[in-house]
MDTraj code that builds the backbone (N, CA, C; nanometers):
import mdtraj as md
import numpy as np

residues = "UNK UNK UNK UNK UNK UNK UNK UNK UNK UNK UNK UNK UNK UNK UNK UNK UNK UNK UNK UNK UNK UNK UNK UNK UNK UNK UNK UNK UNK UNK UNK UNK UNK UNK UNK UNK UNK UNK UNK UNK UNK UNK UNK UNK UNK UNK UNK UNK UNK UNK UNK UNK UNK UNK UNK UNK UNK UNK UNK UNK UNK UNK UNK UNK UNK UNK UNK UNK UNK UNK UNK UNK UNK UNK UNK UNK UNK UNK UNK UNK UNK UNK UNK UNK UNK UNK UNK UNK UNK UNK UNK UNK UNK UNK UNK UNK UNK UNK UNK".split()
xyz = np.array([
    [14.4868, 11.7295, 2.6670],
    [14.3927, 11.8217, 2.6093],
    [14.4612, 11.9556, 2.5995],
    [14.4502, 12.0188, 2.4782],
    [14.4834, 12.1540, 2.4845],
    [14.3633, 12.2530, 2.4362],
    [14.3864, 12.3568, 2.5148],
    [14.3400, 12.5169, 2.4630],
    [14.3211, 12.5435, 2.3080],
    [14.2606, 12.5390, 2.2315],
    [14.2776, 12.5971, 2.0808],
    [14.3436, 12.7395, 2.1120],
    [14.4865, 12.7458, 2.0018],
    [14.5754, 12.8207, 2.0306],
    [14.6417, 12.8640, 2.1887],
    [14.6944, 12.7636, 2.2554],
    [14.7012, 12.7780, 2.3627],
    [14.8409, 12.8398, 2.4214],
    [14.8692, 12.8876, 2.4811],
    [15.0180, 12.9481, 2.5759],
    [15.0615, 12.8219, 2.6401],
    [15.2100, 12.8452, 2.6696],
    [15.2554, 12.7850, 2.7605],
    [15.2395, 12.7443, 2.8869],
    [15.1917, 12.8451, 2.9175],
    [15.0919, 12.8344, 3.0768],
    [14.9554, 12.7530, 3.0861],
    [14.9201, 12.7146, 2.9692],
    [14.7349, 12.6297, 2.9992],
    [14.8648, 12.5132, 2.9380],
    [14.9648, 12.4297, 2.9535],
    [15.0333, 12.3359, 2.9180],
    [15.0142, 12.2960, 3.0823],
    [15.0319, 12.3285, 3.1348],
    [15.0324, 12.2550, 3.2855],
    [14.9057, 12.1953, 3.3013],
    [14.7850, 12.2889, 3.2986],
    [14.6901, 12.2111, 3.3137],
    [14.6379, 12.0766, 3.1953],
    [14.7046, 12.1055, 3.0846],
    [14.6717, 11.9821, 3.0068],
    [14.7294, 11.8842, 3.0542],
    [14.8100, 11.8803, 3.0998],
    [14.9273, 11.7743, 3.0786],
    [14.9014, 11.6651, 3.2104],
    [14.8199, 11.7917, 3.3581],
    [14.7351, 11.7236, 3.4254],
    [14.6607, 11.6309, 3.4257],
    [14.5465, 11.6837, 3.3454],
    [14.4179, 11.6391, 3.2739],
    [14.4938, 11.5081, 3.2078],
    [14.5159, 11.5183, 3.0965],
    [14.5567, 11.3769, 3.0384],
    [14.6249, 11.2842, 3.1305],
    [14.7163, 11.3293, 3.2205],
    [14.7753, 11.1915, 3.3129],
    [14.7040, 11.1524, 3.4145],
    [14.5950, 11.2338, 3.4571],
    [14.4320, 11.1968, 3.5437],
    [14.3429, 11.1465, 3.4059],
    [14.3334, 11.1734, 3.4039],
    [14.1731, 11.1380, 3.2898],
    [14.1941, 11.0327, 3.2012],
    [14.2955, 10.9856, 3.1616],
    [14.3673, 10.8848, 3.0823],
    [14.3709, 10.7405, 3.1425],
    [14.3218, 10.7533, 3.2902],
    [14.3431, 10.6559, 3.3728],
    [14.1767, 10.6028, 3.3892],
    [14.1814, 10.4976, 3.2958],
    [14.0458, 10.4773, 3.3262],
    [13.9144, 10.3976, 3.4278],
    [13.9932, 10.3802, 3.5325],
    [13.9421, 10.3762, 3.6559],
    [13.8672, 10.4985, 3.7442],
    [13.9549, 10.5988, 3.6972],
    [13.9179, 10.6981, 3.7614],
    [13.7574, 10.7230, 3.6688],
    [13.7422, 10.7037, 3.5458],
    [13.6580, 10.7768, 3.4710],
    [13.5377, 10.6669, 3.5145],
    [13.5476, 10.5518, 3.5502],
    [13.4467, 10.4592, 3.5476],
    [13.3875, 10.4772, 3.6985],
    [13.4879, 10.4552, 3.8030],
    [13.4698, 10.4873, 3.9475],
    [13.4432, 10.5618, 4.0261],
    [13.5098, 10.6716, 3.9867],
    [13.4741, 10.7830, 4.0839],
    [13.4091, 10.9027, 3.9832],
    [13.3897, 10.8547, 3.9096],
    [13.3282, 10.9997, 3.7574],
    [13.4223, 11.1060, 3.7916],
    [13.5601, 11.1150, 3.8130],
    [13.6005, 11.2485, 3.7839],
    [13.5859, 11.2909, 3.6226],
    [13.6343, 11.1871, 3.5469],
    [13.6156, 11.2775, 3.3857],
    [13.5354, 11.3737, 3.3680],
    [13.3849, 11.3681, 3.4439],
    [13.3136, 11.5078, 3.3876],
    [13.3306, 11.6113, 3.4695],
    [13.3897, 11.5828, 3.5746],
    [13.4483, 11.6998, 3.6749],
    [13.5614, 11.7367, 3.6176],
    [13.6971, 11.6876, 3.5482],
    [13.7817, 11.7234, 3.4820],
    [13.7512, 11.7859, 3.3611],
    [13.6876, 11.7490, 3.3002],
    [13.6023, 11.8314, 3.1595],
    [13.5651, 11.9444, 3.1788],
    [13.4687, 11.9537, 3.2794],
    [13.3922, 12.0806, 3.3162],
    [13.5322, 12.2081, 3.3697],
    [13.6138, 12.1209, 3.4201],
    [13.6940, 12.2014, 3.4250],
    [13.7485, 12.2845, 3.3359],
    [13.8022, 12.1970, 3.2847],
    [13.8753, 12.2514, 3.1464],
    [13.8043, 12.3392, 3.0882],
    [13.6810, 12.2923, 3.0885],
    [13.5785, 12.3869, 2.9607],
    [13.6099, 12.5723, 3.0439],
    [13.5530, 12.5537, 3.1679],
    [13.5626, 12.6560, 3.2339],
    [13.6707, 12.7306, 3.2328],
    [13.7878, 12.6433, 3.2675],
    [13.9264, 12.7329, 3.2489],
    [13.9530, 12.7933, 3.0964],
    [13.8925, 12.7266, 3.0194],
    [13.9283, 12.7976, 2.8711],
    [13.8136, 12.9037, 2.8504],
    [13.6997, 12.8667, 2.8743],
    [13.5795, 12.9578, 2.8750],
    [13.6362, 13.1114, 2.9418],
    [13.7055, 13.1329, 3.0898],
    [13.7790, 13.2034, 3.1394],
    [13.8731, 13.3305, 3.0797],
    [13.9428, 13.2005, 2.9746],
    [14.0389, 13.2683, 2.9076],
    [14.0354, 13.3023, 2.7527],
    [13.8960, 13.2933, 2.7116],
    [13.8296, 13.3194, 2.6037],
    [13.8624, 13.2357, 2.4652],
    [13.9006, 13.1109, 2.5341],
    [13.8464, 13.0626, 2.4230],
    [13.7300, 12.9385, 2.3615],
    [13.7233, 12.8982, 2.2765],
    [13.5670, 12.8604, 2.2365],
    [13.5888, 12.7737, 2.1923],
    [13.6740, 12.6828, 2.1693],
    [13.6911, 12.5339, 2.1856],
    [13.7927, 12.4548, 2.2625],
    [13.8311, 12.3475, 2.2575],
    [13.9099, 12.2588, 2.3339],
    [13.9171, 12.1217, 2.2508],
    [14.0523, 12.1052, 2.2378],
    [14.1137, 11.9721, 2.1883],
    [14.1444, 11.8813, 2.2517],
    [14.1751, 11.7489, 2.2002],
    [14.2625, 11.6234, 2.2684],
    [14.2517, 11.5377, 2.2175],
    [14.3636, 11.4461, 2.2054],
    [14.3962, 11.3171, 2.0659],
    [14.3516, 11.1997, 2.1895],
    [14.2963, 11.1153, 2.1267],
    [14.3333, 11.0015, 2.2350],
    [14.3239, 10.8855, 2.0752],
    [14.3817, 10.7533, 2.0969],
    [14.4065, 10.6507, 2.0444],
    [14.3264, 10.5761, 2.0300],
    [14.2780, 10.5511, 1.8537],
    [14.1479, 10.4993, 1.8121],
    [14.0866, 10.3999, 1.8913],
    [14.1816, 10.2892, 1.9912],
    [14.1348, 10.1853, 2.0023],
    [14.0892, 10.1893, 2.1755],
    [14.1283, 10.3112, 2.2168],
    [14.1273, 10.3274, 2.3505],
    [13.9657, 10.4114, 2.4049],
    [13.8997, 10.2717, 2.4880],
    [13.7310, 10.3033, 2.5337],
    [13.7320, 10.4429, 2.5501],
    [13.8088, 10.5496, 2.5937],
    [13.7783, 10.6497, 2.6280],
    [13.6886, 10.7197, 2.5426],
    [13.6950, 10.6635, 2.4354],
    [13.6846, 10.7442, 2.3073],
    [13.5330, 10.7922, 2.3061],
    [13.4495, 10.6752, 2.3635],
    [13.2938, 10.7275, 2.3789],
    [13.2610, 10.7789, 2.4547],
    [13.3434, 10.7820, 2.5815],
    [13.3404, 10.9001, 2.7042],
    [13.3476, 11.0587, 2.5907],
    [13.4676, 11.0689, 2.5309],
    [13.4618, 11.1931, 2.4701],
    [13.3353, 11.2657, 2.4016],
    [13.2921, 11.1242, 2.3290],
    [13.1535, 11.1430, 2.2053],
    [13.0692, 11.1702, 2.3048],
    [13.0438, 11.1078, 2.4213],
    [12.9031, 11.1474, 2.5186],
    [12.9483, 11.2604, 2.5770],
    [13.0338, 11.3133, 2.5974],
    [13.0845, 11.4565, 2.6460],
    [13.0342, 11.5536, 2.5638],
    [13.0492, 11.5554, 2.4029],
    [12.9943, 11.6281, 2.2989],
    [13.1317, 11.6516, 2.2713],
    [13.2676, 11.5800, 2.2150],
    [13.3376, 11.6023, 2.1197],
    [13.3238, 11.5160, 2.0400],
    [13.3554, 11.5592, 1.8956],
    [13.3834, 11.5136, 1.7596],
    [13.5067, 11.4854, 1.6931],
    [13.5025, 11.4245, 1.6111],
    [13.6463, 11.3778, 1.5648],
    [13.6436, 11.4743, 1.4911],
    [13.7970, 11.5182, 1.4743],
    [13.8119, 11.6382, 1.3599],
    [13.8956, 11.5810, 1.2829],
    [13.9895, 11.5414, 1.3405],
    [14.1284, 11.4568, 1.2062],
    [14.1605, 11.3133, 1.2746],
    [14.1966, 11.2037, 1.1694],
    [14.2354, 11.0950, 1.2154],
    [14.4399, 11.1017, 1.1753],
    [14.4738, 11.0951, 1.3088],
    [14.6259, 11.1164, 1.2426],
    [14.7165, 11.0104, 1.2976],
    [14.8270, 10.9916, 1.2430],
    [14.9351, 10.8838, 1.2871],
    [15.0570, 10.9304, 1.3339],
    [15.1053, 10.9460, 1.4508],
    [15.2135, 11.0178, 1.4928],
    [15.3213, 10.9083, 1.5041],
    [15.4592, 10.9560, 1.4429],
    [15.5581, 10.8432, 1.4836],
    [15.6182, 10.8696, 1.6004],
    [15.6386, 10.7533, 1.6673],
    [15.7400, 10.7638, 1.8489],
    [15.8092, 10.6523, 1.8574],
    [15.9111, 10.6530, 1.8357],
    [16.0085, 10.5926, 1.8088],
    [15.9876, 10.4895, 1.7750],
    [15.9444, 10.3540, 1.8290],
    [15.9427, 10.2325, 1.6808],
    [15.8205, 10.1942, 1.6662],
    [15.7309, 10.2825, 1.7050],
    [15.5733, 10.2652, 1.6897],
    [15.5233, 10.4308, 1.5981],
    [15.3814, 10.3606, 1.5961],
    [15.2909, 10.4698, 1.5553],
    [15.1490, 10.5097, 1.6239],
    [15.1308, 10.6142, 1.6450],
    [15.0542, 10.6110, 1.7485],
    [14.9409, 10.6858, 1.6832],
    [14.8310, 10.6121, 1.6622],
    [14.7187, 10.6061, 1.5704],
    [14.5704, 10.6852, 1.6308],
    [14.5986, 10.8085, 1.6365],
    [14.4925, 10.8990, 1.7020],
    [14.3838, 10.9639, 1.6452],
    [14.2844, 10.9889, 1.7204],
    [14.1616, 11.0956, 1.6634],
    [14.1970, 11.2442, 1.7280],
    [14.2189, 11.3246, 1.6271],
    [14.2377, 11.4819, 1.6926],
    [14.0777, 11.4894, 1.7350],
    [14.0465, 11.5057, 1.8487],
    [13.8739, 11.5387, 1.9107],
    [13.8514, 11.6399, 1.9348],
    [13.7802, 11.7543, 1.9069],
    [13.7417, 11.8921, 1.9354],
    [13.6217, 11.8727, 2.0180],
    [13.5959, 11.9855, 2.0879],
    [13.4367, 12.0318, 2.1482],
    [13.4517, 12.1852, 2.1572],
    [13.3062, 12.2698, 2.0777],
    [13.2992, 12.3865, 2.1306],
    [13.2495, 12.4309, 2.2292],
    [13.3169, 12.5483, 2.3085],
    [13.2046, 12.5937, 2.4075],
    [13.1958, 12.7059, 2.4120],
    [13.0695, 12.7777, 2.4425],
    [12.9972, 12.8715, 2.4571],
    [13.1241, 12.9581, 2.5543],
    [13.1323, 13.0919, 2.4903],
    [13.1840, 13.1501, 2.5888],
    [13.0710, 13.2401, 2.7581],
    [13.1308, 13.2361, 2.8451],
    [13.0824, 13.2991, 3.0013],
    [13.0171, 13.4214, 2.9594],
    [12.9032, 13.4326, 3.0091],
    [12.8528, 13.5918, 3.0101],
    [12.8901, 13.6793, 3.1241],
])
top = md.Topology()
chain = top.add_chain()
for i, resn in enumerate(residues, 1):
    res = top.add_residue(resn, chain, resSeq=i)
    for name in ("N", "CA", "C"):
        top.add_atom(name, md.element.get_by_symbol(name[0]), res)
traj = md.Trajectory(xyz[None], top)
């Protein structure tokens, strides 16, 4: 997941997030996903900004975790990696910025 327009520095915490949250045991078992979400939202909310991205792979269940979260598909794209293609939904969600 990234920051819309994000720094180098909110790269750590994505890179977190996706190698936790990607694991879908964790999301079924222990519900961290909406504790990881909420996170995120917060840490970007923090740092002012008002949405949040993340690709995940058309065929991969997560995908309705995202939709019941309240993201939307924004682009369907095909990334090449070396002798594959890796067939993703760019997913957005906005959030309200902190008063």
């Amino acid at each position: 997941m990234k920051l819309s327009d994000s720094t180098e520095s909110d790269e750590g915490i994505a890179d977190y997030y996706e190698e936790v949250l990607g694991r879908r045991w964790l999301l079924s078992k222990r519900k961290i996903g909406k504790q990881l979400i909420s996170f995120v939202e917060k840490h970007a909310q923090a740092r002012g900004y008002t949405e949040v991205e993340l690709n995940v792979n058309r065929r991969n269940p997560a995908y309705y975790f995202y939709l019941k979260s309240g993201f939307k598909v924004h682009q369907e794209i095909n990334i090449p990696y070396h002798a594959y293609v890796l067939d993703d939904y760019i997913m957005r969600k906005t959030i309200s910025l902190q008063n």
